[in-house]
N, C-alpha and C positions, 0 to 999 in steps of 0.2 A: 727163216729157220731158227729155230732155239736148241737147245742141248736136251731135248724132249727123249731122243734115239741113246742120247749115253746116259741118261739117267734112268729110261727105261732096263738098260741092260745090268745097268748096277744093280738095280732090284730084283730083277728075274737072276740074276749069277748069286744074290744073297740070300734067297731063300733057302739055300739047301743049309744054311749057318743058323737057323734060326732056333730049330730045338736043342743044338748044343749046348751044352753045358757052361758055362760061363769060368774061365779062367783068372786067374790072380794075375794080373797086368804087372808087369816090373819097371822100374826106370834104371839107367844105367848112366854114370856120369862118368866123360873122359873129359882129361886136360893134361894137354903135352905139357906145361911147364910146371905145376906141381904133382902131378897126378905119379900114380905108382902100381906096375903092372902087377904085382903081388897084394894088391886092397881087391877088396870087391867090387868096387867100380858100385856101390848099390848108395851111396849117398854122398851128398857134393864133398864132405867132409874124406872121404877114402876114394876118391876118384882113380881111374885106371892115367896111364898113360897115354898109351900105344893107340892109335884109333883102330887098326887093326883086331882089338880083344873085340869089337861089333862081332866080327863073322865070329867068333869063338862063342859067341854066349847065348848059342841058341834059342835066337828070339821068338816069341810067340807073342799070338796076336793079341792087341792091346800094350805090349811093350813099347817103350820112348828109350832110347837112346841121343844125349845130352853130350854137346861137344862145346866147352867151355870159349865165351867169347873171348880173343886175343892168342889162342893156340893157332898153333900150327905143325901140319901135317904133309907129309911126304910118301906116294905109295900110293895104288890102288886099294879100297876095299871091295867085297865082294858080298849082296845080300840077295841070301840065297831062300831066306822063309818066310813065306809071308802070312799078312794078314787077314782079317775080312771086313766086310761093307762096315759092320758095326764097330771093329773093335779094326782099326789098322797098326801096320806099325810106323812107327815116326822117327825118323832121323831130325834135330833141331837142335837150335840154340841155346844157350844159357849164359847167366851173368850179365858182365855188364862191359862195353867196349866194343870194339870191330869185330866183328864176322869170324868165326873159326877159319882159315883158312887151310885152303887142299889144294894141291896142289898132283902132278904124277910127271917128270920129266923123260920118263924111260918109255920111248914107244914100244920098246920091249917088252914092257911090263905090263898084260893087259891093255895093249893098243895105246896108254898114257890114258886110260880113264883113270877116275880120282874113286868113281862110286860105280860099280856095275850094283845092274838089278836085274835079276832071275825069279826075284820071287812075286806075288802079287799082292794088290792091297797095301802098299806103301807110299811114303808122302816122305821125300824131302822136300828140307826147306831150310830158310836163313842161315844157308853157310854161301863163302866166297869160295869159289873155283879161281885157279889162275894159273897161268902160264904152263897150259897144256902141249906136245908138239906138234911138230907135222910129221908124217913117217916118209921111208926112206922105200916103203912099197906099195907099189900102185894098185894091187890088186884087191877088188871093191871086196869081196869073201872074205878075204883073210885079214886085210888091215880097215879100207877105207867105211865099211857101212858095220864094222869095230871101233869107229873112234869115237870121242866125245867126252869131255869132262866127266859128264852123265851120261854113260852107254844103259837106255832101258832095254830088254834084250827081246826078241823071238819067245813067246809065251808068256811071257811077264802081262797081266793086264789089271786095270784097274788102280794105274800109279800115279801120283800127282807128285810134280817138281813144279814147286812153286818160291814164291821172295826169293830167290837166290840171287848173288850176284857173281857172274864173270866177266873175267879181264884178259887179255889176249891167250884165251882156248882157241887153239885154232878149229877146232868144231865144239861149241858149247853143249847141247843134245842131241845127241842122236837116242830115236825113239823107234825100235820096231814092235813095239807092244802094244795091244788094241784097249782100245777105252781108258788110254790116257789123256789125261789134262796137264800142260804145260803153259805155266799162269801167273803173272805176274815178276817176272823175273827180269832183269836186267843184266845187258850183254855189249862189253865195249870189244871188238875183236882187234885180229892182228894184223898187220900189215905182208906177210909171207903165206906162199900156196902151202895148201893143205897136207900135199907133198910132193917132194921133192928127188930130186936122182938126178946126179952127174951125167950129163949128155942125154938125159932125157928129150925127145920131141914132147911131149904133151904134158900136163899138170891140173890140180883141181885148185878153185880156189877156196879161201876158208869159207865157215858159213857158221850159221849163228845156231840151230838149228836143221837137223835133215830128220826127217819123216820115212821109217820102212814101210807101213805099213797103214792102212785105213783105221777107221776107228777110232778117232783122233781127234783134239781142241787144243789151238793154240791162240791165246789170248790176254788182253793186258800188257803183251812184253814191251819192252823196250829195248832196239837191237840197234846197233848201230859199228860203223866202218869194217865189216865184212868185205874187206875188198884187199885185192894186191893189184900190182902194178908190173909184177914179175911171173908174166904168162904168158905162153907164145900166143893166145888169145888179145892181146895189149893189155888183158886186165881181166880180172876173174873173181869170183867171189860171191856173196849170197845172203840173202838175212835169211830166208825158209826154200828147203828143196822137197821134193816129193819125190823120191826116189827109190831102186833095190827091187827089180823086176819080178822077184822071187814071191812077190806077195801082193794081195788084191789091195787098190787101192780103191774104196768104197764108204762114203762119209767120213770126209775132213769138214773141220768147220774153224777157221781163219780168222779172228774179229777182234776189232779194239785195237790193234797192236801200234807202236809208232815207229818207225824204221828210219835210221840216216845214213848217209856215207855208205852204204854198202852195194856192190856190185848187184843190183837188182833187189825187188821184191820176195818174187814166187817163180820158181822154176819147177817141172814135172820132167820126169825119164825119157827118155828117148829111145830108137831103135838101136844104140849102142850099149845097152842096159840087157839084162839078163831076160830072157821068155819077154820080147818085146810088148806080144800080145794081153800078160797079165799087166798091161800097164794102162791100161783103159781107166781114166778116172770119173768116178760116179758118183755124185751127189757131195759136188764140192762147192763151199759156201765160202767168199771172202769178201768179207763186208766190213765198213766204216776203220778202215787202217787209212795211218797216215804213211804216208813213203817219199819222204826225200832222198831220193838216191841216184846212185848213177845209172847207168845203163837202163834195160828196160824194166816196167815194173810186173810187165809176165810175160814168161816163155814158156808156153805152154806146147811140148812138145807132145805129149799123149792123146789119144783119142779121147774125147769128154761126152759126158752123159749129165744130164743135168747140173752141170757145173754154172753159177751163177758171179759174179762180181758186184756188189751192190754199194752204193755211195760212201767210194773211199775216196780224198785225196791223194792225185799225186801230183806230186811237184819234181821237175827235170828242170833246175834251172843252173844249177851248180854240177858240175860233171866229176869235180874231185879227181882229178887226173886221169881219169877213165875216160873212153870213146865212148860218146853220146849213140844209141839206140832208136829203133822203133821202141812207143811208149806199151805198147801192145803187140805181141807176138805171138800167132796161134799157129798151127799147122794142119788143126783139125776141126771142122764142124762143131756145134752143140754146145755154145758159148754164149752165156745171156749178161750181156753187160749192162745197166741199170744206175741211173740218178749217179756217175762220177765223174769228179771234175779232173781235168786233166791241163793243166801248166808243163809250156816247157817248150826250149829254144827251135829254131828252124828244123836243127839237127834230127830233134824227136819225131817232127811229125810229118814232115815230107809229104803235106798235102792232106795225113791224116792218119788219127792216133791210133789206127788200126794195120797191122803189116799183114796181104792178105784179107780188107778190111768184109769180101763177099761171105766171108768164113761166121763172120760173126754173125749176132743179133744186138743190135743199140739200140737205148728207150733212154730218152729223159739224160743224155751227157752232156758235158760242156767242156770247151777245151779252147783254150789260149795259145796261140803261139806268141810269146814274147816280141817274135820278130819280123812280126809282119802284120797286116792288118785283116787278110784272108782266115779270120775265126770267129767264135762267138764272142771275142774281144775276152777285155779285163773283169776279172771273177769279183772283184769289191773283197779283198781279204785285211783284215787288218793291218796287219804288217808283215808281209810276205820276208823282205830282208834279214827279221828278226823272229823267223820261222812263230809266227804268230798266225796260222790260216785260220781262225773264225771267220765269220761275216761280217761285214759292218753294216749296218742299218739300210743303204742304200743298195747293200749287193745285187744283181741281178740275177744271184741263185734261189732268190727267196722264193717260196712258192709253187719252183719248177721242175720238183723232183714226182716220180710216181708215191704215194703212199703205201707204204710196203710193212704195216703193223701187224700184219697177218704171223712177219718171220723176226722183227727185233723190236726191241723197248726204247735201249736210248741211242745216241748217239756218240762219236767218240770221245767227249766231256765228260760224258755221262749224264748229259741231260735226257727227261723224257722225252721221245717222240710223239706228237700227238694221233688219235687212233682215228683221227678223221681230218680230211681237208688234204690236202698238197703237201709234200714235204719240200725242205729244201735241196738242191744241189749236195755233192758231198759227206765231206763224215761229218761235219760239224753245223747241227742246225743253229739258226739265231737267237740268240738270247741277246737282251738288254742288257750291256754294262752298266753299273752302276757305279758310281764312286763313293 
């Protein structure tokens, strides 16, 4: 699979912009430490303050909005106008130093998002999110599938959140908006559930990442310790969920990403989730991710329809305080797992990396159990200890993957794959180190 379905759609949703008129784009420059809410915010020299004067300045498309590196910001914003295919509007960086940072500590306040988005056609990027909360109410409508650093909302499409970084958001995106892209971003989570209440029985845990809706590409990121310790579950947590029953979930496309520390890979909805039924996922693609983490690297609670898995690593060797898992969890039919390697101690695999394993289809795997000799034995990685999993020359993944050029290019280095012959095992074909 390629991003053929969302770039198709961008184009067919931008033709109706095409004989419009073309607009005079503006820039807008804020900075909390010298900036001044009575300039016009229209050049770096009279910068606004407030990051707040955003929603006041009725943006249109083609406008940039400039949030000076070393500021900092407290509060939700709110972006409610958007752009289009050609001309978007941009939330970004300027100057020189650290990352503007955003913050929102009031789950009161717009769930503690830093940035909602309502409108379409938008792109943040290169700002720091941090120390978002957890809420104090459980219910997924009103607060939970509301939260997120970055809440992109119900009708918003066509948004790209990409470079950014977060630091203990206790949910970093939440995305109900279709034909977005979430890309290249990096996300170190918190150690605490998502949310919390005095005498509570049950709790979520954080996530890096939750998905409302189809339509979807998340790629490039870099997620990691999405997990707590503090669950009636013994541990909870998430780098990507697929969730919020309320809406079809129909082409996600999952690739490239590297995951640690976090209480699982990929989780989908369950019969505890709103209109169970609309929870059937369909033409879902997660391919060449790395996952080092705890628990399992999918739970796929939903019914699936061409839902595929194709040579990602995972590695279950480190448990990070968490109870060890099946490495693979399905519940339902119509799962094509394909060319991935699978490491990881007795605990994971109990005979085999699959829980339920009649459910699946498997072509071209391999899987290790550390702790015993009952597997396809040791995968030849470079330096597994020093989360180094390339191949080394002698791997005996080389060679013995299916060729799958039809659906990706490179690998998770970003090497090319080649478009003929055998691939190898996992996400990472072999390349020759040189010195």
């Amino acid at each position: 699979m390629n991003r053929n379905w969302l770039a198709l759609s961008v184009i067919l949703s931008s033709s109706v912009f095409l004989h419009a008129p073309a607009a005079v784009a503006s820039t807008y420059y804020i900075d909390s430490q010298g900036g001044d809410d009575r300039s016009d915010g229209q050049t770096e020299a009279t910068p606004w303050k407030s990051h707040t004067m955003a929603q006041k300045a009725k943006l249109r498309p083609g406008d940039t909005v400039m949030l000076k590196r070393g500021s900092r910001f407290s509060g939700p914003i709110h972006i409610a106008e958007s752009g289009t295919a050609k001309e978007p509007i941009l939330l970004t960086a300027y100057g020189k130093g650290e990352a503007p940072r955003l913050t929102n500590p009031d789950d009161r306040d717009m769930n503690g998002n830093c940035i909602r988005l309502s409108g379409s056609y938008l792109i943040v990027e290169k700002l720091h999110f941090h120390d978002t909360p957890p809420t104090k109410r459980a219910s997924r409508l009103k607060s939970i599938f509301q939260m997120g650093a970055v809440f992109n909302m119900s009708g918003a499409t066509h948004n790209i959140i990409r470079d950014n970084l977060f630091t203990k958001c206790t949910k970093a995106i939440q995305s109900t908006g279709e034909f977005t892209l979430i890309t290249r971003n990096q996300m170190d989570g918190p150690s605490h559930a998502l949310w919390t209440r005095p005498g509570a029985t049950g709790a979520w845990g954080p996530m890096g990442i939750q998905l409302g809706i189809g339509n979807q590409e998340v790629s490039h990121n870099t997620i990691k310790n999405y997990l707590t310790l503090n669950s009636p579950y013994g541990s909870d947590g998430g780098a990507i969920e697929l969730d919020d029953g309320r809406y079809h979930k129909k082409n996600v496309y999952i690739h490239h990403n590297y995951t640690e520390g976090n209480a699982g890979f990929f989780e989908s909805s369950w019969k505890a989730d709103y209109k169970p039924m609309v929870q059937k996922v369909s033409n879902l693609r997660i391919a060449f991710n790395v996952s080092y983490d705890a628990q399992s690297f999918v739970y796929m609670h939903a019914p699936c329809i061409d839902t595929v898995f194709d040579n990602n690593t995972v590695i279950r060797t480190n448990d990070f305080g968490s109870p060890m898992y099946d490495i693979v969890y399905t519940a339902f039919p119509g799962i094509l797992f394909r060319n991935n390697l699978y490491v990881g101690t007795a605990k994971c695999f109990r005979g085999s990396p699959y829980k339920k394993a009649s459910r699946v289809v498997a072509k071209n795997n391999w899987f290790w159990n550390v702790d015993s000799a009952k597997s396809d034995g040791d995968p030849g990685l470079l330096n597994m200890p020093r989360r180094d999993f390339r191949l080394r020359s002698d791997s005996p993944l080389r060679g013995r993957a299916l060729n799958l050029s039809k659906h990706y290019a490179t690998d998770s280095a970003g090497n090319l794959l080649p478009k003929t012959g055998a691939w190898d095992i996992g996400a990472f074909s072999y390349v020759e180190i040189t010195k």
